[in-house]
C-alpha positions as CSV (number, residue, x, y, z in Angstrom):
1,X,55.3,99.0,45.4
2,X,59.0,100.4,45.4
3,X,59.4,102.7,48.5
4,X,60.5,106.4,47.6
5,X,61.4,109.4,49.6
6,X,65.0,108.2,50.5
7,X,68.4,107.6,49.3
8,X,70.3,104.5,49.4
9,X,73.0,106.1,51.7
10,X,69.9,106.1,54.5
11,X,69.3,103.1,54.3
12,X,70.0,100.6,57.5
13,X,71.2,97.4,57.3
14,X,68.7,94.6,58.1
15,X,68.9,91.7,60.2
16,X,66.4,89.2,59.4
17,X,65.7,86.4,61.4
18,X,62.6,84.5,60.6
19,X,62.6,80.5,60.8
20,X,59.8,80.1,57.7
21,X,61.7,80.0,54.0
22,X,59.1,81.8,52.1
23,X,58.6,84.5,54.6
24,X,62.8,85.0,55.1
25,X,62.8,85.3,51.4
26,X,59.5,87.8,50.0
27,X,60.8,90.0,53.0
28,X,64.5,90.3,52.0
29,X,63.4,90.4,48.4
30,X,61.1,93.2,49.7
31,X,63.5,95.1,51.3
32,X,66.7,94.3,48.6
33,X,64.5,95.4,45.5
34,X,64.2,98.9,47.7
35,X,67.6,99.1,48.1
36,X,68.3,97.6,51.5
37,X,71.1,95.6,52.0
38,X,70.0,92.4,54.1
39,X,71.7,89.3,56.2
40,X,69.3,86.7,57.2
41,X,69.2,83.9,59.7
42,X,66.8,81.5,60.0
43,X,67.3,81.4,63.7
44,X,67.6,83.3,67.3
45,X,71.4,81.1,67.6
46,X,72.6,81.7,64.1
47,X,71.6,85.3,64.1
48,X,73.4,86.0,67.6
49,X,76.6,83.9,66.5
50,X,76.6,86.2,62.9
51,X,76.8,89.1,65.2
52,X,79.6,88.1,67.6
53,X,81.6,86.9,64.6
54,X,81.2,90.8,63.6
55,X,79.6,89.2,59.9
56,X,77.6,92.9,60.2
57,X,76.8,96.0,62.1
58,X,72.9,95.9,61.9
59,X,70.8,99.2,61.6
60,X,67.4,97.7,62.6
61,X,66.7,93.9,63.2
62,X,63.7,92.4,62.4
63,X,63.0,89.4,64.2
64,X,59.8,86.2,63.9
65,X,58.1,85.9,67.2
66,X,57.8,82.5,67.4
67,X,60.7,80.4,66.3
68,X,61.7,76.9,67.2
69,X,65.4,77.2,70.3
70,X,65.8,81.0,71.0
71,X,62.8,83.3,70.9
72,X,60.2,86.0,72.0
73,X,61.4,87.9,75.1
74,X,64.3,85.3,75.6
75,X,65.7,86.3,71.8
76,X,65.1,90.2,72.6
77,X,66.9,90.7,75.9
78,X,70.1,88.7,73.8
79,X,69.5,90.6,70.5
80,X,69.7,94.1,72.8
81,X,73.1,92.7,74.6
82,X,74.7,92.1,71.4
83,X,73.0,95.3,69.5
84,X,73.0,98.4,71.5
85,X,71.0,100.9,70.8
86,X,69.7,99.1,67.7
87,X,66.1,98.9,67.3
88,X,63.9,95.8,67.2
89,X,60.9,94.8,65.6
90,X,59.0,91.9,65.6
91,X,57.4,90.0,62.9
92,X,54.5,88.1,63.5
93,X,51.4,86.2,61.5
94,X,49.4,86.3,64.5
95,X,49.0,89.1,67.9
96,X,51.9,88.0,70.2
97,X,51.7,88.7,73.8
98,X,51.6,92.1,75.2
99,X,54.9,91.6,77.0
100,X,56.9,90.7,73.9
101,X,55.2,93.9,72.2
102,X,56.4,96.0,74.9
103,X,59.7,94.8,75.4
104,X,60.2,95.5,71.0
105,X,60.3,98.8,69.5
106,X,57.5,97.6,67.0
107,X,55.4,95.2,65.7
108,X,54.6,94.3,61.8
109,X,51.7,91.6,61.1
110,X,52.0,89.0,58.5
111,X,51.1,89.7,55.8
112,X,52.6,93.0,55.0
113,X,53.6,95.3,51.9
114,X,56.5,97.6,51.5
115,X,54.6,100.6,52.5
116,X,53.9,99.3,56.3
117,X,57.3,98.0,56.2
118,X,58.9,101.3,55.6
119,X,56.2,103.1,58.1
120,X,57.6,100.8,60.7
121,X,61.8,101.7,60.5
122,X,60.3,105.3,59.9
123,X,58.8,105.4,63.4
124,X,61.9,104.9,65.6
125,X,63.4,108.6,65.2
126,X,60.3,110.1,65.5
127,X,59.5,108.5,68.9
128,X,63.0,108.8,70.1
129,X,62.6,112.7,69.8
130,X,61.0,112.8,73.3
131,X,63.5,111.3,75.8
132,X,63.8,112.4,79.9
133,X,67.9,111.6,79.4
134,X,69.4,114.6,80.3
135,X,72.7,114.3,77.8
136,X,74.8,116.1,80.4
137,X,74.3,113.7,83.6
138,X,77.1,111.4,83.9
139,X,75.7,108.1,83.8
140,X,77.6,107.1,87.2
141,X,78.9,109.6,89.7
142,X,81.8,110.0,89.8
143,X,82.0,111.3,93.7
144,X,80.0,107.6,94.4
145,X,82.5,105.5,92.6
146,X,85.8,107.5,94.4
147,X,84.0,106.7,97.9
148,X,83.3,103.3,97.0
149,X,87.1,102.6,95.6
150,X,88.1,104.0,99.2
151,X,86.4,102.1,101.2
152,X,87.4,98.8,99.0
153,X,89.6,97.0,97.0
154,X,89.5,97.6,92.8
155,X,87.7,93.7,92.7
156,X,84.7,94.3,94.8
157,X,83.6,97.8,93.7
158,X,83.7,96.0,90.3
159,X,81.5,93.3,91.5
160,X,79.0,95.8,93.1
161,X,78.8,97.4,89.9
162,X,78.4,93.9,88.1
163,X,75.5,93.1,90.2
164,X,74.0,96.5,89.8
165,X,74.2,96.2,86.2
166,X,72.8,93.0,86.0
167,X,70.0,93.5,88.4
168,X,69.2,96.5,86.3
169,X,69.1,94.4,83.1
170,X,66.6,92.1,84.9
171,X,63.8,94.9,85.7
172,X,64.1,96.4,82.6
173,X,62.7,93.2,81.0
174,X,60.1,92.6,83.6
175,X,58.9,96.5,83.9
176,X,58.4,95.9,79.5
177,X,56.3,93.0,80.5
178,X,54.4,95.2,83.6
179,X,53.8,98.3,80.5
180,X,52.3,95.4,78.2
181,X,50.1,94.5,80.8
182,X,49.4,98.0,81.6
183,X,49.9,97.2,85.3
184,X,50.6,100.5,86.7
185,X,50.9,99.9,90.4
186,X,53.5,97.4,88.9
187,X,55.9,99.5,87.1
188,X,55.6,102.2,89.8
189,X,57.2,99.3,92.5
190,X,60.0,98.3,89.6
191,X,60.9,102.1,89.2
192,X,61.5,102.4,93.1
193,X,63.4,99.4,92.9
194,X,65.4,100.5,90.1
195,X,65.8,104.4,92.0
196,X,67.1,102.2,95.3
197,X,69.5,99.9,93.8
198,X,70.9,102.6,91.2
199,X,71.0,105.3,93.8
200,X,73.6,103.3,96.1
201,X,75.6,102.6,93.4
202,X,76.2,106.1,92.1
203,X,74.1,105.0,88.6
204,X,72.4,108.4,88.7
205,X,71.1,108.6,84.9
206,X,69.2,105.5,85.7
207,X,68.4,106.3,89.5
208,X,67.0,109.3,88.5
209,X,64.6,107.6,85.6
210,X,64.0,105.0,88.0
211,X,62.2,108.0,90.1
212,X,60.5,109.5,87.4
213,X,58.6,106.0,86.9
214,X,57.7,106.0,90.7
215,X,56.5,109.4,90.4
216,X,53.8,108.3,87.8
217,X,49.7,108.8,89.0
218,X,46.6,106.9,88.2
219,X,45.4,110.6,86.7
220,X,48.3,110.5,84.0
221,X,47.0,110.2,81.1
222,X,50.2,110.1,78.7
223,X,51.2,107.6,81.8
224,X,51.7,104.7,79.7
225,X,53.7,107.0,76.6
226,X,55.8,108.0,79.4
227,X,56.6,104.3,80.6
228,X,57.3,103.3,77.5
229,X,59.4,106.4,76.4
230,X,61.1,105.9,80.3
231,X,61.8,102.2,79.3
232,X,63.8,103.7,76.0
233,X,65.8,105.8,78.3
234,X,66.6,103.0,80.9
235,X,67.7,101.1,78.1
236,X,70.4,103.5,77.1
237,X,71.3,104.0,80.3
238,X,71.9,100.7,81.0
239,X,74.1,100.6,77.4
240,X,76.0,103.6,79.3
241,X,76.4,101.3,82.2
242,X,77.9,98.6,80.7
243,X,80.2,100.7,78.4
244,X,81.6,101.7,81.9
245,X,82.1,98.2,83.4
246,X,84.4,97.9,80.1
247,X,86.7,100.0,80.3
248,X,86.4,102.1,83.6
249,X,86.3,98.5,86.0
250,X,87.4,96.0,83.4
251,X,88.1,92.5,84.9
């Protein structure tokens, strides 16, 4: 079944990282007889070391939940360092774990055909339409930061910011896991967590998403579309925050 309904010039580049021959090769067949262009790895290493050699600019990465070394949740949070912004789906021949569901932007279950394939990388922009990022909110304030670089020297309002970054990194990760598990009272306690840590470092884009997923109630009931559309946002925030640590506080 050839997909249809878009031009080659659409298309995303594919990063395929799947540790089983025959699967690497019917799914880059798959996706190169519809026009894709595709760089595979057979591993969660060689697929992070193709990317920090710059060997491509992925579009979408599809990636084998279960793979001998690097992996799962591990392989995610290293793919989304390297990749920002770019989404991830997982591959699997069996249901993974609700965490490494939620912490992906989709799942596909062996075996699959070309139409479900093409359902999946058609998804992302139509769930990214809803967003609570407000594009006009600086992602740190900049009243914060000039109080903070008064008070102390250039090296430790970097390392504040280091930490905060990091920190943030950390819940993001765990508060996928708590919206896989559906554990509400759980990713209400990471969102004020995220909303105090955020708040005193002047990271208001995510302070203020951080408060939104405090704010949520048992009687919501888009409560988990919201967490997970929140947990998009706090991504990208976090993106923002590191683009900042870069060239506003390099090293």
């Amino acid at each position: 079944m050839m997909l249809e309904s878009i031009s080659e010039r659409d298309l995303p580049v594919v990063l395929l990282i799947d540790d089983d021959l025959v699967s690497r090769e019917v799914t880059a067949t798959l996706l190169t007889l519809n026009g894709y262009t595709v760089h595979t790895a057979e591993d969660g290493k060689s697929a992070l070391q193709m990317l920090a050699e710059q060997q491509l600019v992925p579009g979408v990465i599809l990636c084998d939940a279960q793979m001998p070394g690097l992996s799962g949740l591990e392989l995610i949070a290293e793919l989304r360092k390297a990749c920002e912004g770019i989404p991830i789906h997982v591959v699997s021949a069996s249901q993974p774990p609700a965490e490494l569901v939620a912490a992906a932007d989709g799942l596909l279950l062996k075996p699959f055909d070309a139409s479900s394939l093409w359902k999946l990388f058609e998804r992302e922009p139509e769930e990214r339409k809803t967003t609570f990022i407000d594009p006009d909110e600086a992602a740190v304030s900049t009243e914060v930061l000039g109080k903070l670089r008064q008070m102390m020297p250039e090296n430790a309002v970097r390392e504040i910011y280091v930490a905060m970054v990091g920190d943030l990194d950390k819940r993001i990760e765990v508060l996928g896991a708590a919206i896989g598990r559906h554990d509400r009272a759980e990713v209400r306690r990471i969102g004020h967590a995220i909303k105090g840590g955020c708040s005193m470092a002047g990271a208001t884009q995510a302070a203020r998403l951080g408060a939104l997923l405090e704010a949520q109630n048992e009687e919501q009931d888009n409560q988990l579309d919201n967490s997970r559309t929140l947990l998009a946002d706090l991504r990208t925030a976090a993106q923002a925050l590191h683009r900042i640590l870069e060239d506003k506080l390099p090293a």
